[in-house]
C-alpha positions as CSV (number, residue, x, y, z in Angstrom):
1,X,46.8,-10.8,-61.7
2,X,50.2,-9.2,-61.4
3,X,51.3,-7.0,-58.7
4,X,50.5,-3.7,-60.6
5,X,47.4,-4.7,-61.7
6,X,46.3,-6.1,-57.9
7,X,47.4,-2.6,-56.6
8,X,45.5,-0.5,-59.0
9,X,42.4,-2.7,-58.3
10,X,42.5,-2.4,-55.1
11,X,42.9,1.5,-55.5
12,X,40.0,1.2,-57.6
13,X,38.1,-1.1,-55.1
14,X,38.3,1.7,-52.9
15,X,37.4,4.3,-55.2
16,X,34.5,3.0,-56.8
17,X,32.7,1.9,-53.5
18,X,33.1,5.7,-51.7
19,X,31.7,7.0,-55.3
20,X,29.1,4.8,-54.9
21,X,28.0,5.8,-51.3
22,X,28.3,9.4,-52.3
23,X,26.0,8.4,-55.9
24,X,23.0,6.9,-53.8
25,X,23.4,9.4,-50.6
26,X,22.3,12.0,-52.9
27,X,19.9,10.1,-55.1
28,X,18.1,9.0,-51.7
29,X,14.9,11.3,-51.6
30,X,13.0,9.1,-49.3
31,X,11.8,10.6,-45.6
32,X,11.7,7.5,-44.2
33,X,14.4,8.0,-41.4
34,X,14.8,3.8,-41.0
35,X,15.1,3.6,-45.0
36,X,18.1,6.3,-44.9
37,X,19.9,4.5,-42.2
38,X,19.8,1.2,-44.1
39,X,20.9,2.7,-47.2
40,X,23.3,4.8,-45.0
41,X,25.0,1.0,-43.4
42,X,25.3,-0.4,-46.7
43,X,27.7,2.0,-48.1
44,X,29.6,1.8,-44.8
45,X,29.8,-1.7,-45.0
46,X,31.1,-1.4,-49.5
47,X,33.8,1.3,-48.1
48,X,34.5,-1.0,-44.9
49,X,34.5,-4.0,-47.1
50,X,36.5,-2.2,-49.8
51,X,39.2,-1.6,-47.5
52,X,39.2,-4.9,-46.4
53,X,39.7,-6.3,-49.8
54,X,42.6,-3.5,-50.3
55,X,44.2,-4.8,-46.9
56,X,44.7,-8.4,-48.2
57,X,46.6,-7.1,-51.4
58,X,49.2,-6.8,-48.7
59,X,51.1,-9.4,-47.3
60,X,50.4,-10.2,-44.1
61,X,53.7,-9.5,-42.3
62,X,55.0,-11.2,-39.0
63,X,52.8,-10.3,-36.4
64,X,53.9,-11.7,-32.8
65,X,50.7,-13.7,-31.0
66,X,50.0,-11.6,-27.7
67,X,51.4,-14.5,-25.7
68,X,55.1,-13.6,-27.9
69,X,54.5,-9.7,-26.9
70,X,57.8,-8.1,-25.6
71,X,57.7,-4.9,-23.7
72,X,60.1,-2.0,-25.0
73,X,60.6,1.4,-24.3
74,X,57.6,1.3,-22.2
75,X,57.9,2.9,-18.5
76,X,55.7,1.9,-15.8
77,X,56.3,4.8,-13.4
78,X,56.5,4.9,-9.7
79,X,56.1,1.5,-8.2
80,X,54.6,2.7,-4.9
81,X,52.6,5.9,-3.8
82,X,53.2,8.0,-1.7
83,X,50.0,10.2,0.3
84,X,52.6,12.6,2.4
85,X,55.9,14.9,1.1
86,X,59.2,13.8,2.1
87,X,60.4,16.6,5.2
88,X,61.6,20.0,3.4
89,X,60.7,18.3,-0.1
90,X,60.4,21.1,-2.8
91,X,59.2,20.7,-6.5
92,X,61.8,20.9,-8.9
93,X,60.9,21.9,-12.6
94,X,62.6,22.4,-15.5
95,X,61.4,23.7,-18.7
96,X,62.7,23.6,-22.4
97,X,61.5,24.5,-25.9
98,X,62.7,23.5,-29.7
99,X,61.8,24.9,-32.8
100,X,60.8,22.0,-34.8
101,X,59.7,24.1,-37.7
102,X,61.5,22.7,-41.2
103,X,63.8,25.1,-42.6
104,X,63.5,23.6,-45.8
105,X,59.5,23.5,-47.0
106,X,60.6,25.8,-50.1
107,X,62.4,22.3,-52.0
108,X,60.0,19.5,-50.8
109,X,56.4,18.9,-49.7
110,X,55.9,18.7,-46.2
111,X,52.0,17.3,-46.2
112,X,49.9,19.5,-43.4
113,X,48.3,16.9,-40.9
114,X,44.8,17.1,-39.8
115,X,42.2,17.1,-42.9
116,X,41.7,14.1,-45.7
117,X,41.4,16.9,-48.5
118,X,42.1,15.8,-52.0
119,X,44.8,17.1,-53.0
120,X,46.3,17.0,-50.3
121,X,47.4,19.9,-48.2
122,X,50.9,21.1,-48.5
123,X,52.8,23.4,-46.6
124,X,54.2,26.5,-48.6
125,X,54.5,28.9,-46.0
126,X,55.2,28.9,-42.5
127,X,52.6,31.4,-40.4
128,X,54.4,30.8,-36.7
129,X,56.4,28.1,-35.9
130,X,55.8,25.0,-34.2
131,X,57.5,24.1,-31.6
132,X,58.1,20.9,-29.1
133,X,57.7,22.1,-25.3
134,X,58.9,20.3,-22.5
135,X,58.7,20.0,-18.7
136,X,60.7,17.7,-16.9
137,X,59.5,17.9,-12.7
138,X,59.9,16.2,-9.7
139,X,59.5,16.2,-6.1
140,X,62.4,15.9,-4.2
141,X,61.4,12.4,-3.0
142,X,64.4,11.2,-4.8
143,X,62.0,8.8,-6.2
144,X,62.3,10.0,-9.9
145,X,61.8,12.9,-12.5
146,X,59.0,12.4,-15.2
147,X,59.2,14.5,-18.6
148,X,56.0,15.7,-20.3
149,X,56.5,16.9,-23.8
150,X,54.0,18.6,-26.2
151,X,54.8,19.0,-29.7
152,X,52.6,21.0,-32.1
153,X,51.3,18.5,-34.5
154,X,47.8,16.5,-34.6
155,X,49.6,13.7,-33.4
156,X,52.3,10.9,-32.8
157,X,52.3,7.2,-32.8
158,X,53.6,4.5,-30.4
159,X,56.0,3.4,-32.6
160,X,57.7,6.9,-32.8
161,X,57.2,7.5,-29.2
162,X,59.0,4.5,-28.4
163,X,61.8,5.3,-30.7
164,X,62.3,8.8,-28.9
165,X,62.4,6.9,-25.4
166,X,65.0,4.7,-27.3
167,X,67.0,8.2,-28.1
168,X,66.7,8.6,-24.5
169,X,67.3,5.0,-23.0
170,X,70.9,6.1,-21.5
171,X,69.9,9.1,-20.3
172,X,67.0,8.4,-18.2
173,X,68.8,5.6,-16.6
174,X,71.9,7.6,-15.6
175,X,69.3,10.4,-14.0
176,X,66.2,8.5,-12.5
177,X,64.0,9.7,-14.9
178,X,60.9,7.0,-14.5
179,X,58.6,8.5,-17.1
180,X,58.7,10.0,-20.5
181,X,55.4,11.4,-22.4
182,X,54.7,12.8,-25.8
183,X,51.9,14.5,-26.9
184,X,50.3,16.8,-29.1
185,X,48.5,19.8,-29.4
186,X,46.3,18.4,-32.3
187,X,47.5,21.3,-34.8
188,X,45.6,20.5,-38.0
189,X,47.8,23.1,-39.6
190,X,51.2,21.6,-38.8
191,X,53.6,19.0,-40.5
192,X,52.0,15.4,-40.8
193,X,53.8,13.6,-38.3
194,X,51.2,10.1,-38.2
195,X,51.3,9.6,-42.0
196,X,47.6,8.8,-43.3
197,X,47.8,13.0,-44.6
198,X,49.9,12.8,-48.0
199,X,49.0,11.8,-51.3
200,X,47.6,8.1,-50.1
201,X,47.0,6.3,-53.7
202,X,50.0,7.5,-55.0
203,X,51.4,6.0,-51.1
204,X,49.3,2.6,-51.2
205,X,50.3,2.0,-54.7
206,X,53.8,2.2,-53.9
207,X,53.5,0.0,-50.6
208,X,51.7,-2.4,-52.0
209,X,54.5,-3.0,-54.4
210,X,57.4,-2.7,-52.1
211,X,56.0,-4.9,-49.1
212,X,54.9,-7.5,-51.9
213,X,58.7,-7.5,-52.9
214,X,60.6,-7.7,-49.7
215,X,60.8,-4.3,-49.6
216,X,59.4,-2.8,-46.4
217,X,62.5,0.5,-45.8
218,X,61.1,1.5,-49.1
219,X,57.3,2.4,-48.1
220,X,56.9,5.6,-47.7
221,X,54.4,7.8,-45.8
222,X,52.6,11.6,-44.9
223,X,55.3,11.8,-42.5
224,X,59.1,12.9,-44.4
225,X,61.3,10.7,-43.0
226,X,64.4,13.5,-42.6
227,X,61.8,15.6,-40.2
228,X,61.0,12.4,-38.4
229,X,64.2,12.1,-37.7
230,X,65.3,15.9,-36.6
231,X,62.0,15.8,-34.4
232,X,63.9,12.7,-32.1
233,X,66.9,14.6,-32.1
234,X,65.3,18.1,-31.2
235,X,63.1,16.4,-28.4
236,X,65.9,14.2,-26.9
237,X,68.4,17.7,-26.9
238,X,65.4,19.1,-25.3
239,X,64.4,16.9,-22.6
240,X,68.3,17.1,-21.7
241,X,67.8,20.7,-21.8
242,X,64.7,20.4,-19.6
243,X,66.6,18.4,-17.1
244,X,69.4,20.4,-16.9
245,X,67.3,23.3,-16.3
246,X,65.4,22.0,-12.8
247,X,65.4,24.1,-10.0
248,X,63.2,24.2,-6.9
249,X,60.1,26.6,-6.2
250,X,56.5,26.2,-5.5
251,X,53.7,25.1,-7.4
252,X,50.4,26.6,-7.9
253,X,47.2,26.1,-9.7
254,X,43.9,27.2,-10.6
255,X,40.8,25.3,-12.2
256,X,38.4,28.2,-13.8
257,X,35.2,27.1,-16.1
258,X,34.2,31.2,-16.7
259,X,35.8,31.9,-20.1
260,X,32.7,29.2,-22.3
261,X,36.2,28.9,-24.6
262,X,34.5,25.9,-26.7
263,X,31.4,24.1,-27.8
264,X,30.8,20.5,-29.4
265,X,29.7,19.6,-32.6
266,X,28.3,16.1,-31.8
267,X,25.9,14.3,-29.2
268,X,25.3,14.7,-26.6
269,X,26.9,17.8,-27.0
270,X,29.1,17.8,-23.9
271,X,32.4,19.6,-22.9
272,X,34.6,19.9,-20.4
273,X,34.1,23.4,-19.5
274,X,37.5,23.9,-17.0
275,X,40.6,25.1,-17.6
276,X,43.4,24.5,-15.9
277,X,46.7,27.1,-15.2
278,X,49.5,25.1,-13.9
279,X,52.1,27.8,-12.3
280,X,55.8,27.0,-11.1
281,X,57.5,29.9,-9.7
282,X,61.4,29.2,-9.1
283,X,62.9,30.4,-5.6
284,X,65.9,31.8,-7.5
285,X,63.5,34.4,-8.9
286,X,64.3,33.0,-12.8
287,X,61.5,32.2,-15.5
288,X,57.8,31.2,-14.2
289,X,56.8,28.3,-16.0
290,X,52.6,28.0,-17.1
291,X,51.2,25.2,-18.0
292,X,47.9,25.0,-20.1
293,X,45.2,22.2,-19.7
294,X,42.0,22.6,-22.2
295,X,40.3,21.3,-24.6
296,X,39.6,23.1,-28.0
297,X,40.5,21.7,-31.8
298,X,43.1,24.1,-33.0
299,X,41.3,23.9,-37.3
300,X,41.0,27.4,-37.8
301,X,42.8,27.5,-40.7
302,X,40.8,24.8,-42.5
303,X,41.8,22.1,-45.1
304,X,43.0,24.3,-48.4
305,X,45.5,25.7,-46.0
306,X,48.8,26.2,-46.9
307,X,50.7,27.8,-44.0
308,X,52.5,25.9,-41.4
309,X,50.6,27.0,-37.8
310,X,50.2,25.9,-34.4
311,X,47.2,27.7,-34.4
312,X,46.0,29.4,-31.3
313,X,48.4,27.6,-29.3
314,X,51.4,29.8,-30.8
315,X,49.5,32.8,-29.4
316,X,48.5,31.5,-26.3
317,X,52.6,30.8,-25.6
318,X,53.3,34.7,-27.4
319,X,51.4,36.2,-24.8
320,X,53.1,34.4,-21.4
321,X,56.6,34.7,-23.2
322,X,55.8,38.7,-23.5
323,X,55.0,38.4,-19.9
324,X,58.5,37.1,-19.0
325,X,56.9,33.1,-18.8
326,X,57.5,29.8,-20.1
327,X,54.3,28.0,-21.8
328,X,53.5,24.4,-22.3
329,X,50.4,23.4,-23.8
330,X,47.9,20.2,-22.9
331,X,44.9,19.2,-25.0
332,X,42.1,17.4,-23.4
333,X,39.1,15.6,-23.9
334,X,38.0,18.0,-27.7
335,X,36.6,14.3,-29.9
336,X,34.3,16.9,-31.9
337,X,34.8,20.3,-29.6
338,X,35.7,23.1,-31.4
339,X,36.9,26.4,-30.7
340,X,33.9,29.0,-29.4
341,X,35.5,32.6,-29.9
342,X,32.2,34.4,-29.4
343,X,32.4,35.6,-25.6
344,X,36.8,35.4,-25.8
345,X,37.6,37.9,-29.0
346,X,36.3,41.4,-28.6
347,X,34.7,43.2,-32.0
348,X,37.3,44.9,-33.9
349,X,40.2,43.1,-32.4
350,X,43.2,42.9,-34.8
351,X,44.3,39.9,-36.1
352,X,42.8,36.9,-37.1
353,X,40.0,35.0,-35.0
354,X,42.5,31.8,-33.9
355,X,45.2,34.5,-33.1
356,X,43.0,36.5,-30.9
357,X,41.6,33.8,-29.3
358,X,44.9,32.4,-27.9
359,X,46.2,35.7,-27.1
360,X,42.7,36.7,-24.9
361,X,43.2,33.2,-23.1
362,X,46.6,33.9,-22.4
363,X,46.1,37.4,-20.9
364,X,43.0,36.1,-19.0
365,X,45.7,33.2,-17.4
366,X,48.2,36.0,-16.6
367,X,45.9,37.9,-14.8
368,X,45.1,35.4,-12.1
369,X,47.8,36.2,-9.2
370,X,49.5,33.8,-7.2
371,X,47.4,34.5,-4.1
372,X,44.8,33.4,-5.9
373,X,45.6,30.3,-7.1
374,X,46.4,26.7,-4.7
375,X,49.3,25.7,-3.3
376,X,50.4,22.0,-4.5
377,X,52.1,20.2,-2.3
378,X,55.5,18.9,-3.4
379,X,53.6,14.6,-4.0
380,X,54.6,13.3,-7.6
381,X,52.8,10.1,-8.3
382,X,52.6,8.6,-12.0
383,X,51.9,5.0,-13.0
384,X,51.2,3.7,-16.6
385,X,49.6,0.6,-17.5
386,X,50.0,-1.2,-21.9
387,X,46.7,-1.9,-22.3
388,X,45.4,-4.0,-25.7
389,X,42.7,-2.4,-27.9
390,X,40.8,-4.1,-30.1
391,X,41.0,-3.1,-34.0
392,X,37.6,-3.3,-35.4
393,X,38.0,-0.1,-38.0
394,X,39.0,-1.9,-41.4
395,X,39.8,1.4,-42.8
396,X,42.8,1.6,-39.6
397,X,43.5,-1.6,-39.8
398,X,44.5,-1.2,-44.2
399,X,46.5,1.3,-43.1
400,X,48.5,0.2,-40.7
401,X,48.8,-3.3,-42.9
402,X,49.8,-0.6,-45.6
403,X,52.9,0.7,-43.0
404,X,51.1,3.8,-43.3
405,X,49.9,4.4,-39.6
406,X,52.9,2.8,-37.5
407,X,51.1,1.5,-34.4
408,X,52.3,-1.7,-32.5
409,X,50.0,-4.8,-33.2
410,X,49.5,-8.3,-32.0
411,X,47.3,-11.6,-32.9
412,X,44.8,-12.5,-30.2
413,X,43.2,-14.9,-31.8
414,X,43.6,-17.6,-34.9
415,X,41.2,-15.2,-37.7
416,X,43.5,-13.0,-39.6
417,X,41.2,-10.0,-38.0
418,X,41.9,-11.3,-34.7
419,X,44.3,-7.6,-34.3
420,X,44.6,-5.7,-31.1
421,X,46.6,-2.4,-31.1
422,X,48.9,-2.0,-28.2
423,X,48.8,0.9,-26.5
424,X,49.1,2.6,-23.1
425,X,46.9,5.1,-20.7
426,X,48.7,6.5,-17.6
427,X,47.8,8.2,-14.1
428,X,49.3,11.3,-12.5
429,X,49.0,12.7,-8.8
430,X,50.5,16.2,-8.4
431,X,49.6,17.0,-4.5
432,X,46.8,16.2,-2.4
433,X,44.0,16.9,-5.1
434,X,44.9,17.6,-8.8
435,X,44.8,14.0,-11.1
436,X,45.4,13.3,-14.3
437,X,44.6,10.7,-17.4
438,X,46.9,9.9,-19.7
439,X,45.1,9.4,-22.8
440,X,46.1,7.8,-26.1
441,X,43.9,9.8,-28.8
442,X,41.1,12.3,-28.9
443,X,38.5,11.2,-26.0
444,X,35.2,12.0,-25.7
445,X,34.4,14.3,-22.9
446,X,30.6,12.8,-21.7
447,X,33.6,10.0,-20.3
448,X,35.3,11.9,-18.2
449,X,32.2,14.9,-16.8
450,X,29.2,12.4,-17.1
451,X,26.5,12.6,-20.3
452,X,26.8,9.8,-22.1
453,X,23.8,8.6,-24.1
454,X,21.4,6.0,-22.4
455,X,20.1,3.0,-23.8
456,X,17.2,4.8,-25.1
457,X,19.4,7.4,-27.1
458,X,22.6,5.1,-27.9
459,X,22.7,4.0,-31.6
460,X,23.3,0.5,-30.2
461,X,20.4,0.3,-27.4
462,X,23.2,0.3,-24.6
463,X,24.1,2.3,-21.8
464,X,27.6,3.2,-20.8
465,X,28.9,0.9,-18.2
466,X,31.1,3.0,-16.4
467,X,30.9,6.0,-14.0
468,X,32.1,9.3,-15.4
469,X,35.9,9.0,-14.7
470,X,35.9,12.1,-12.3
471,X,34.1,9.8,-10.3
472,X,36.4,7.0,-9.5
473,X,38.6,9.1,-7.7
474,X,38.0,10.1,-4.2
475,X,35.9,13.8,-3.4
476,X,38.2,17.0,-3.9
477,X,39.9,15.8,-6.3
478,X,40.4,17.6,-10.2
479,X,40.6,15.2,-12.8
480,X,42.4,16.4,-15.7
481,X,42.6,14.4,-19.3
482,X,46.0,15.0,-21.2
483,X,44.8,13.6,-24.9
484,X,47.0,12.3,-27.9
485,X,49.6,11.5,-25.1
486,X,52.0,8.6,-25.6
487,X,49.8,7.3,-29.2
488,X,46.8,8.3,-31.3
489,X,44.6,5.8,-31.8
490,X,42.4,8.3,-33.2
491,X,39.0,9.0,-31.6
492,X,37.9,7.0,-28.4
493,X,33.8,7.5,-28.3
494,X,31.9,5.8,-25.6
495,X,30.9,2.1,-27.3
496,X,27.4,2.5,-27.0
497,X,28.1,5.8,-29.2
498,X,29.9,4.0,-31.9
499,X,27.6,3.9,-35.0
500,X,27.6,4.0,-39.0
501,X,30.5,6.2,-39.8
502,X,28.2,8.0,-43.2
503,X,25.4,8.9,-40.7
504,X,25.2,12.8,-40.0
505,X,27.8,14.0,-37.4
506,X,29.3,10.4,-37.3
507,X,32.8,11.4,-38.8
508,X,34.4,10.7,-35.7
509,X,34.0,6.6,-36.5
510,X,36.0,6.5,-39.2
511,X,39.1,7.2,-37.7
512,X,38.5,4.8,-34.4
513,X,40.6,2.0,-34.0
514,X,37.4,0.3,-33.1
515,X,34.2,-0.2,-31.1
516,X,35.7,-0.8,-28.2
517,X,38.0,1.5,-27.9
518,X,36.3,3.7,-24.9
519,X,35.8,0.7,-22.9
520,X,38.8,-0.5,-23.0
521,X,40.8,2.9,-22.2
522,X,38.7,3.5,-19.2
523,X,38.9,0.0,-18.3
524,X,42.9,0.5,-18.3
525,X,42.7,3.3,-16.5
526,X,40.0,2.1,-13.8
527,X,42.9,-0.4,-13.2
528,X,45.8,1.9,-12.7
529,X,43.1,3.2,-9.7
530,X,42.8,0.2,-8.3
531,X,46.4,-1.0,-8.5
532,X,47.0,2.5,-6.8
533,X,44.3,2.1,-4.2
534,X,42.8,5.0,-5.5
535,X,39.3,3.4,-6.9
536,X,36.1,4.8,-5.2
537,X,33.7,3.5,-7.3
């Protein structure tokens, strides 16, 4: 078979089997509950196995063993803690933010990121702009600055976070900047920046082709390489801009769970209720900066969208920038939480129901006063740890084989499936008592608050091994999540939650790297603890 024909079977392969699943879903009349699931598995297993099939059309590439692994643009953080301030220590902030909106979507497609819609969204219009916010703080210690960086897109991969850090290589040296994170919003309405969201037969075809003839620079992607590109540069001119910006002042905060801002569309229906206002107010009287921690999907716009949107986060930041604030956003543990505007948006408000939304949650942060918020004491901590996840998804794994999904990968075994992903999870101490996790993609929340499924309920007939991760750490203390930070290895679900992606409210399994990808996040970050000596249980 030639290298036209192998493609377009393997397209076909692909087709044929999802057709089928769909075909005998519908045909299956049958109340028998244990007859459904069966029927349910096999078609997981011809898409699974389809995909499979479609992954060996491409050659198999050099893949280093795990021993062979080399380290780059990774940054491990602060090599000690410290528990107590240095004498007259003072936080030191700076803020920037970039418009990273393409000036350009008029002459070319720029593929909206966030929904598998057929064809596949495009963005014609441009509703608010997205932007890349940044936050680069420290404490005085002289011990090192970290930068945190939201951007206003579903997500971003190692590979491209690794590249920005490149961008930034000489410049974090020359100011003792220790850590650099990137994360998203998870804006299903903004430009594609992972690359499984364009037109992916017309994509896979062409790779197939290209990587069978030597070819890799000329697979092509969801992501447009020009934007790609002008995203590194805006962010690295930002983070500079960030840095340059620093100047001391106190730091407040408040952790509120009154506003019931979201709900969860899957079991065992949990969410974390908080949200957190993280306020820095300068000594020379200049810009407050507020930073946002919560968890709530920004889809309101849906998938035959065609306007460019940060969703409600745009508002959210409208609101504090009417105020005279800066805004950075953080999204947190939302696997399958959604946006609950029932108790937030008053009848008869203008505007649509995502605007609203942002904007009530914004005026509701402004409206808690500094006397009534915490005092955090000038103690910056942060440690990151690589950590190797296992690849079990076949569906992933095609596309990443496919230089679709550009994660970093390594052999730990001799089986051509033997494919572990490499990413990282990190740990934060601000002060005496607020925490946060790091997290690689969307994590469920029952991980972090407690609720995950016994034995009894779990599809598998397991419980969950671990403590709720608000648990390890010591009493008093807020544990926060920071999701898609760093990587997005798509959803991380407890494993004992990890079942047949075509069963009802399943979705979230087919874009998992794997089975065990909850384990082994919260095992990587039980070990930061410990390193620390922060473990408690």
């Amino acid at each position: 078979m030639n290298k036209k024909k192998a493609a377009v079977a393997g397209i076909a392969a692909v087709a044929a089997a999802a057709a089928l699943a769909a075909a005998e879903f519908k045909r299956l009349k049958s109340r028998d509950k244990d007859l459904k699931k069966a029927v349910k598995l096999e078609e997981a297993d011809a898409i699974s196995a389809a995909f499979k099939g479609l992954g060996k059309l491409f050659p198999a590439g050099k893949v280093p063993n795990i021993e062979d692994y080399v380290s780059e643009n990774f940054y491990q953080g602060h090599e000690t803690f410290r528990d107590t301030g240095v004498r007259g220590g003072k936080w030191r902030l700076g803020y920037a933010r970039v418009d990273i909106t393409p000036d350009d979507y008029t002459e070319k497609n720029y593929y909206l990121g966030g929904y598998l819609s057929n064809p596949p969204g495009v963005g014609k219009s441009v509703l608010d702009p997205i932007y890349a916010r940044i936050i680069c703080i420290d404490d005085s210690s002289g011990r090192g600055s970290a930068i945190f960086t939201a951007i206003d897109t579903v997500g971003i991969t190692s590979k491209d976070v690794r590249a920005i850090r490149a961008r930034l290589k000489d410049f974090a040296k020359e100011n003792n900047i220790i850590s650099i994170n990137i994360s998203a919003t998870h804006a299903h309405s903004s430009v594609d920046t992972v690359g499984i969201w364009g037109e992916l037969p017309k994509i896979i075809k062409n790779n197939i082709k290209e990587l069978r003839a030597g070819r890799p620079q000329n697979t092509i992607s969801g992501k447009d390489p020009a934007f790609m590109e002008a995203l590194g540069e805006k962010i690295e001119a930002g983070v500079q801009a960030a840095f340059a910006d620093m100047r001391k002042g106190q730091l407040l905060y408040k952790t509120f769970n009154d506003l019931k801002y979201s709900h969860d569309k899957r079991k065992p229906y949990v969410v974390d209720e908080n949200i957190t206002k993280l306020h820095f107010i300068p000594d020379d009287g200049g810009r407050e900066t507020i930073a946002v921690f919560m968890a709530a999907h920004p889809t309101a716009l849906g998938e035959k969208n065609t306007e460019i949107s940060a969703d409600y986060i745009y508002y959210l930041d409208e609101e504090a920038n009417k105020a005279g604030s800066n805004l950075i956003f953080f999204q947190g543990p939302q696997l399958a939480v959604a946006q609950d505007r029932g108790s937030i948006v008053p009848e008869g408000a203008e505007g649509r129901g995502f605007q609203e939304y942002g904007r009530a949650i914004g005026r509701y942060l402004l409206a808690i006063k500094p006397e009534d918020e915490t005092k955090v004491e000038p103690i910056l901590n942060i440690r990151h740890k690589e950590i190797f996840v296992p690849a079990g998804n076949h569906i992933l794994m095609t596309l990443m084989k496919a230089k679709i999904v550009e994660s970093i990968a390594v052999k730990k075994g001799r089986k051509a499936g033997d494919m572990v992903v490499v990413t990282e999870v990190g740990y934060v101490e601000m002060g005496k008592h607020l925490r946060f996790a790091l997290i690689p993609g969307e994590f469920a929340p029952e991980m972090l608050v407690g609720g995950t499924l016994t034995a009894a309920e779990s599809c598998v007939g397991a419980d969950w091994p671990f403590p709720p991760m608000k648990k390890m750490l010591a009493e008093g203390t807020d544990l926060i999540i920071i999701g898609l930070c760093n990587d997005l290895i798509g959803y991380i679900l407890p494993d004992n939650d990890y079942g047949c992606f075509l069963e009802e409210g399943r979705y979230e399994e087919a874009v998992s790297i794997g089975p065990q990808a909850g384990s082994t996040v919260v095992s990587g970050f039980r070990d930061i603890l410990r390193e620390c000596g922060r473990l408690v249980q």
